[in-house]
C-alpha positions in Angstrom: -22.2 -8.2 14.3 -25.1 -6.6 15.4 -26.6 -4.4 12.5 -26.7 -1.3 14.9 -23.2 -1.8 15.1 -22.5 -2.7 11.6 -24.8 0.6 10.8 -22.5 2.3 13.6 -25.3 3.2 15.5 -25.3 2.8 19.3 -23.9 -0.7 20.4 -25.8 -2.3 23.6 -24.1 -2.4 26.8 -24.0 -6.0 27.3 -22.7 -6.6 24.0 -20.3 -4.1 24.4 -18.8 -5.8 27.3 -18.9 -9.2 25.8 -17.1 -8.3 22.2 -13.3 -7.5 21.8 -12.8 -3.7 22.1 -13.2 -2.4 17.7 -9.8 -1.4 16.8 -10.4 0.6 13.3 -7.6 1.9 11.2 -8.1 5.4 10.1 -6.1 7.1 7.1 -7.2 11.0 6.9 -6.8 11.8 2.8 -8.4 15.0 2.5 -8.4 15.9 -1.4 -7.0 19.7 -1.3 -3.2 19.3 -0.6 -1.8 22.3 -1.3 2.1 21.2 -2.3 1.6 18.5 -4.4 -2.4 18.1 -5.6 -4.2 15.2 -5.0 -0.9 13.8 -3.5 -2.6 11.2 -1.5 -3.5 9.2 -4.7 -0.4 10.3 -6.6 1.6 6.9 -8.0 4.8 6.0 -5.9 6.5 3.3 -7.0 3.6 1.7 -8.9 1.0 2.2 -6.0 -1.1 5.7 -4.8 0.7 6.7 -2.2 -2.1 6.1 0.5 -1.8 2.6 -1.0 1.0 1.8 1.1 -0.7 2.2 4.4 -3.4 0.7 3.4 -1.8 -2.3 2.3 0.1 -2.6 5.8 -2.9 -1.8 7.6 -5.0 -4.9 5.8 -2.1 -7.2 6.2 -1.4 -6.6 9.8 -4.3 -8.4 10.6 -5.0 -6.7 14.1 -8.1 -4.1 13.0 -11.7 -5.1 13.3 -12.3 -2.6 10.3 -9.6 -0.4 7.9 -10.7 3.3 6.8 -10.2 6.5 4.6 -11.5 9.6 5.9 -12.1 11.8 2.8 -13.8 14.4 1.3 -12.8 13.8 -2.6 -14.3 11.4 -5.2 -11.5 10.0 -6.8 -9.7 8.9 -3.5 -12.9 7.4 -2.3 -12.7 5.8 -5.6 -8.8 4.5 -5.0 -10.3 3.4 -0.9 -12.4 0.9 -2.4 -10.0 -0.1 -5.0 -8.2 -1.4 -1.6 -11.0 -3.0 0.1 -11.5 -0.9 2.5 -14.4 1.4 4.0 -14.7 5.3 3.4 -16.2 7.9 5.6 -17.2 10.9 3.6 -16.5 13.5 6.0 -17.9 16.7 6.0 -17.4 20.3 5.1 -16.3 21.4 7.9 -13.5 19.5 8.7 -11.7 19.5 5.7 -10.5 23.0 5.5 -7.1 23.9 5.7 -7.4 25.2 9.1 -9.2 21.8 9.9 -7.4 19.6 12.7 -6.9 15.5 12.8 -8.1 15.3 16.2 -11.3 17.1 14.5 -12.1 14.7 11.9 -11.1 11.6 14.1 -13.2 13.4 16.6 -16.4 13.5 13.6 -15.5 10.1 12.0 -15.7 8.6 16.4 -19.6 10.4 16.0 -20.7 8.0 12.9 -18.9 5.0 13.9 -20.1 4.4 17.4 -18.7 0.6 17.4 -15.1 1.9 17.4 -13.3 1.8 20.4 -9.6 2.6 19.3 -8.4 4.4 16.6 -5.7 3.7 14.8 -5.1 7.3 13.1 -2.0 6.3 9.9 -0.6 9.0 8.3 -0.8 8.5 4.4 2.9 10.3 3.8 4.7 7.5 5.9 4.4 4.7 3.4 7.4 2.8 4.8 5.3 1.4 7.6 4.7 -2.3 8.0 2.5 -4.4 9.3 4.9 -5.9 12.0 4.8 -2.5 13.7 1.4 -2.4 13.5 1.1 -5.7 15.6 3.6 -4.9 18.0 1.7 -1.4 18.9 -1.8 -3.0 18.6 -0.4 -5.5 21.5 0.8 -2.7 23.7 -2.8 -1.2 23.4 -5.1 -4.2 23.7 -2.8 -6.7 25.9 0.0 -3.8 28.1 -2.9 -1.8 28.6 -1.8 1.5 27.0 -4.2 4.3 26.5 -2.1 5.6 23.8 0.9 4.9 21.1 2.8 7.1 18.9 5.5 6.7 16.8 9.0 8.1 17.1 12.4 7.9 15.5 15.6 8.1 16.9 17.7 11.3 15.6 21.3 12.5 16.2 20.8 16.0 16.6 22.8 18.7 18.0 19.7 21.7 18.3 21.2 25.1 18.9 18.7 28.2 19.9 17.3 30.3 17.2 17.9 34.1 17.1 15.6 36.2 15.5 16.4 38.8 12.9 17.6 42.0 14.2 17.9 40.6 17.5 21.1 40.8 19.0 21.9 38.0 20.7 24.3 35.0 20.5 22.9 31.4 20.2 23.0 28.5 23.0 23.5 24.7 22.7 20.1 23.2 23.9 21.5 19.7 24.0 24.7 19.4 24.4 27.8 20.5 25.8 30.7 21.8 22.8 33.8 21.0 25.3 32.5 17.9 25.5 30.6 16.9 22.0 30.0 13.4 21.8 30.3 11.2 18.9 27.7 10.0 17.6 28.5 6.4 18.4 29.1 7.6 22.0 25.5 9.2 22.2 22.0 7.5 22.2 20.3 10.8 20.8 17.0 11.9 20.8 13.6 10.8 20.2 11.3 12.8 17.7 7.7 11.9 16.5 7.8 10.8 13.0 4.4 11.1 12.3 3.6 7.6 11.0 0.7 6.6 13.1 -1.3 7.7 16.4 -3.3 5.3 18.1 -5.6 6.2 21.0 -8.3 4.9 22.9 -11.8 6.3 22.4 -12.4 8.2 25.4 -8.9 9.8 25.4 -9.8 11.4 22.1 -13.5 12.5 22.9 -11.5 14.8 25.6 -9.1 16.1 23.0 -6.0 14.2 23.3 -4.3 11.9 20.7 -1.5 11.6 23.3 -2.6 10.8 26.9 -3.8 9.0 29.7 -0.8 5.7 30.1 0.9 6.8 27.1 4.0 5.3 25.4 5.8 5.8 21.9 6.7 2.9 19.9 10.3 3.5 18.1 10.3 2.6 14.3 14.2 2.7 12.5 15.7 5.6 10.5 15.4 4.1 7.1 11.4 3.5 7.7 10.5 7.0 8.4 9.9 8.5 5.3 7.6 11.7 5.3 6.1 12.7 2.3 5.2 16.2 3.4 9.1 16.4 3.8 10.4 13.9 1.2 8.9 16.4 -1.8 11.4 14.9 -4.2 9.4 12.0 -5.5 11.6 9.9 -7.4 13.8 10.0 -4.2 10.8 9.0 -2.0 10.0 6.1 -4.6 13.6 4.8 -4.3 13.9 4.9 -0.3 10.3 3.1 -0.3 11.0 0.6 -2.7 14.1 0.0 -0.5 12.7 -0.1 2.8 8.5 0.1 2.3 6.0 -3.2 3.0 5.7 -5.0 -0.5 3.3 -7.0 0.2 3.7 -11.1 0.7 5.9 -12.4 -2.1 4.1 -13.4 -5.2 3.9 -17.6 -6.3 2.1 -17.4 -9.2 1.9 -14.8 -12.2 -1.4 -14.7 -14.5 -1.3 -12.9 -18.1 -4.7 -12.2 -19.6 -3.2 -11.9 -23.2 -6.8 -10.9 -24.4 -7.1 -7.9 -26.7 -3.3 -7.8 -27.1 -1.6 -11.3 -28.4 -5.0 -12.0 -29.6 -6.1 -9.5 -31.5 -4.1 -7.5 -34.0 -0.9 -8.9 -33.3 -0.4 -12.2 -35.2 0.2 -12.4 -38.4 0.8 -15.2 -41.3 4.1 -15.7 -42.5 5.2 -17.0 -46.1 4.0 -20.8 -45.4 0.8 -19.6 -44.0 1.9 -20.5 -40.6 0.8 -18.2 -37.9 3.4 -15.9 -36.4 3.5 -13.2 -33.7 3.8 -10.0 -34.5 5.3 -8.8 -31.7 8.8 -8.9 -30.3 9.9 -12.0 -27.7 11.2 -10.1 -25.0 7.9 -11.4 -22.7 9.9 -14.9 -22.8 13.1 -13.5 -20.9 10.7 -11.9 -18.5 8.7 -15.5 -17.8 12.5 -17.2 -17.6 13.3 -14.6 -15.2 10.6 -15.1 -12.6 10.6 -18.8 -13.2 14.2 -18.9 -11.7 12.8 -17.0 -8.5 9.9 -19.8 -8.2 7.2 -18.4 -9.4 4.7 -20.0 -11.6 4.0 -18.5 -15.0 0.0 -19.0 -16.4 -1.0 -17.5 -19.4 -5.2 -17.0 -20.4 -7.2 -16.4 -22.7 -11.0 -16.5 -24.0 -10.3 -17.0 -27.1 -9.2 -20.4 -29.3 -5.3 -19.1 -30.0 -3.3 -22.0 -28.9 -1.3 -21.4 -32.6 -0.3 -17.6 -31.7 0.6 -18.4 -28.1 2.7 -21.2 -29.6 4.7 -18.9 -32.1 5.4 -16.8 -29.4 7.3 -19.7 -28.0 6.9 -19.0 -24.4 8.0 -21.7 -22.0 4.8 -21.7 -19.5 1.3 -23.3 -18.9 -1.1 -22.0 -21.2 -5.0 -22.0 -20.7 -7.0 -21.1 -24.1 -11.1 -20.9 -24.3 -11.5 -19.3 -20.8 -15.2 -18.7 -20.1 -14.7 -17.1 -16.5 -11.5 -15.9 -15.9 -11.8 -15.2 -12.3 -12.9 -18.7 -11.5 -10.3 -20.2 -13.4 -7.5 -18.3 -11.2 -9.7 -19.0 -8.1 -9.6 -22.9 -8.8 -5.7 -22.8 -9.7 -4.9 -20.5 -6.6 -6.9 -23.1 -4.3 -5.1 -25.8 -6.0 -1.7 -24.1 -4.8 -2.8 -23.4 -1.8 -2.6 -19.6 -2.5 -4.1 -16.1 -1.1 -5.2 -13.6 -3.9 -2.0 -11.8 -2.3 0.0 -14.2 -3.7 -0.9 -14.0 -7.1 0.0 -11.4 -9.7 -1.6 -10.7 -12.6 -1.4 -8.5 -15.9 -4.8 -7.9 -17.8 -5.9 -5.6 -20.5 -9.5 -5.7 -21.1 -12.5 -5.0 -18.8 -12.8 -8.4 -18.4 -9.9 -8.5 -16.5 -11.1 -5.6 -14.2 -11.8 -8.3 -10.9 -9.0 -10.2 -11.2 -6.7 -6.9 -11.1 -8.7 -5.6 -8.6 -8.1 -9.0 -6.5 -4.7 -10.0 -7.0 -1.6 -8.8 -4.7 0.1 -7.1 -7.7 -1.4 -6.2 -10.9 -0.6 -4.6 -13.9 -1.6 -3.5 -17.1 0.5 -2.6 -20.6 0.2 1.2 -21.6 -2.3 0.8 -23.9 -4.9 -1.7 -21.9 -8.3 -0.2 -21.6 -9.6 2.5 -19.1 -11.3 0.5 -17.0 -8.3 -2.0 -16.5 -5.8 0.9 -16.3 -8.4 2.4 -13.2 -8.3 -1.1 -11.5 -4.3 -1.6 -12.0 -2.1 -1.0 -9.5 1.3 -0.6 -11.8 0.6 0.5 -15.4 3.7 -0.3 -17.8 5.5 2.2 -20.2 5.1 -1.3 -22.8 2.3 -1.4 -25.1 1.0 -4.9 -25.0 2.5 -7.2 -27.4 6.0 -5.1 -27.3 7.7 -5.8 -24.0 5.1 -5.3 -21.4 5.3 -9.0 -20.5 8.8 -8.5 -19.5 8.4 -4.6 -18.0 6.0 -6.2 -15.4 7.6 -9.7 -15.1 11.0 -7.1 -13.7 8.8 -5.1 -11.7 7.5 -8.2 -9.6 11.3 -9.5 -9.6 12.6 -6.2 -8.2 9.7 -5.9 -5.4 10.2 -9.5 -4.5 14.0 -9.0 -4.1 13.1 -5.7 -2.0 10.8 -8.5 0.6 13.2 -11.1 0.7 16.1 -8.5 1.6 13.2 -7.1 4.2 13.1 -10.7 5.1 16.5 -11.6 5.3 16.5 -13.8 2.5 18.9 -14.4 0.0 17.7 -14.0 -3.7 19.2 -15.4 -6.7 
């Protein structure tokens, strides 16, 4: 790219013509919700919320670039967790009175390469990448100025009447000696609020809807609104039902540094080494073993004797000197994205391979720095079930993809 466009400064004509138009992916996550603080970086399900989007934005595959629009430290801190690019946008279009269209509008100023925005609501965290392909198609190949997502409802809206007003209310879509049932009716069509793309000109004259515009229809049980959905252990349960888990996980890494190395071995009567801790990590390793996926255990350290008293039937890889190469070189070997792998670390050495993998955890008691880079944290302190915790967790989002999928699971 040309460095005035990677700068997003102005992009020259001819190159301009030449390029594909820059479809960017914009998540607004300003930092002062007033419901539920800093809701945008909240945990749901084992992942901030704007997480979700993010996640299906990345994976779709169909934007040039993937960004959060924010005004607040720590969710700039979460963006680039994700791998993605952060504008910091400014005062005056993150007050409470401050619009979308206004800070698309501002972010469209600073980013001069972008020619379509692709403005995703971080409260829809249902939304998967498959709809984000089939919308970035009718843009870029049916020639659509502008998409928007709706939802099919089964409504019957009556008029409102105001307090003190004397009046009697009116059906406004229907016909009560004739009500349908609902089978008999197609309903209506609301905007959900998921995402809103638009072409660049259509937004510098103030429209997110305009021009050749069409909505793109996603099902009932996808559009989940956070800003409505304020129960949150609801919310977790509809989105680890229907939500975008991410591709399903081959191969599972524990880091047992710091945790089944230190602390938590002891010597028994016969001098023999023993582990300290309980065995429940083993029924977690069976468990995902039986859904195919490889179990790898690490460490830096020389403790082939305490990973052997802990009797746990999977590879084991002791004296690790770069952890991070060691998984790329296995992964490569399997023929594996980072997406594909899960792992659980504890110590800040395991900070870039959390940070990397597709799903990564840490036990309760890991270190700060792993917890920050960890995308589930378990209620298990290390060494007393947190093997197994996480091994369940990664069971019980794959099951929730391979349902998505259509598979069956065992």
């Amino acid at each position: 790219m040309d460095s005035a466009a990677a700068a997003g400064g102005p992009v020259p004509a001819a190159e301009a013509e030449q390029r594909p138009p820059h479809m960017a992916a914009l998540v607004l996550a300003r930092g002062g919700s007033k419901g539920i603080p800093l809701k945008n970086i909240k945990p749901l399900a084992g992942l901030p919320l704007i997480g979700w989007v993010l996640r299906a934005a990345i994976d779709s595959g169909v934007f040039q670039s993937v960004w959060v629009s924010t005004d607040h430290d720590e969710i700039e801190k979460v963006a680039k967790k994700f791998g993605v690019k952060v504008h910091r946008r400014s005062a005056q279009v993150s007050k409470d009175t401050s619009s979308s269209l206004e800070t698309i509008q501002e972010f469209l100023r600073h980013h001069n390469e972008v020619d379509i925005i692709g403005h995703i609501q971080a409260t829809s965290p249902c939304l998967h990448p498959d709809d984000l392909i089939k919308v970035s198609k009718m843009i870029r190949e049916d020639g659509y100025d502008s998409v928007f997502s709706v939802v099919r409802r089964h409504l019957f809206r009556w008029s409102e009447i105001k307090k003190g007003v004397n009046k009697v209310t009116t059906p406004q879509n229907l016909d009560p000696a004739k009500r349908p049932r609902r089978q008999d009716w197609d309903g209506e069509l609301y905007e959900n609020g998921s995402f809103y793309f638009a072409k660049k000109d259509l937004i510098e004259k103030n429209y997110l809807q305009g021009g050749k515009v069409i909505y793109y229809e996603m099902c009932a049980e996808c559009s989940v609104d956070i800003d409505i959905d304020i129960d949150w252990p609801i919310a977790e349960q509809r989105v680890l039902r229907y939500g975008y888990l991410g591709k399903e996980i081959k191969l599972l890494v524990c880091s047992i540094d710091g945790w089944l190395t230190n602390g938590h071995s002891c010597l028994s009567e016969d001098q023999k080494e023993k582990s300290s801790g309980d065995d429940r990590g083993a029924d977690g390793i069976s468990l995902l073993k039986k859904r195919g996926v490889e179990v790898w255990l690490i460490s830096e350290e020389e403790c082939s004797k305490t990973i052997s008293a802990l009797k746990l039937d999977c590879e084991v890889k002791v004296s690790v000197t770069h952890k991070r190469q060691v998984i790329e070189d296995r992964r490569n070997k399997m023929s594996l994205s980072w997406k594909e792998v899960a792992y659980l670390g504890y110590e800040e050495s395991d900070v870039d391979c959390l940070r990397e993998a597709g799903m990564s955890g840490v036990p309760a008691d890991a270190c700060a720095a792993a917890q920050k880079a960890a995308g589930y944290i378990c209620k298990s302190n290390g060494g007393h079930g947190a093997i197994q915790e996480f091994a369940e967790y990664v069971c019980l989002l794959m099951k929730t993809v391979n349902l998505a999928l259509g598979k069956k699971t065992k």
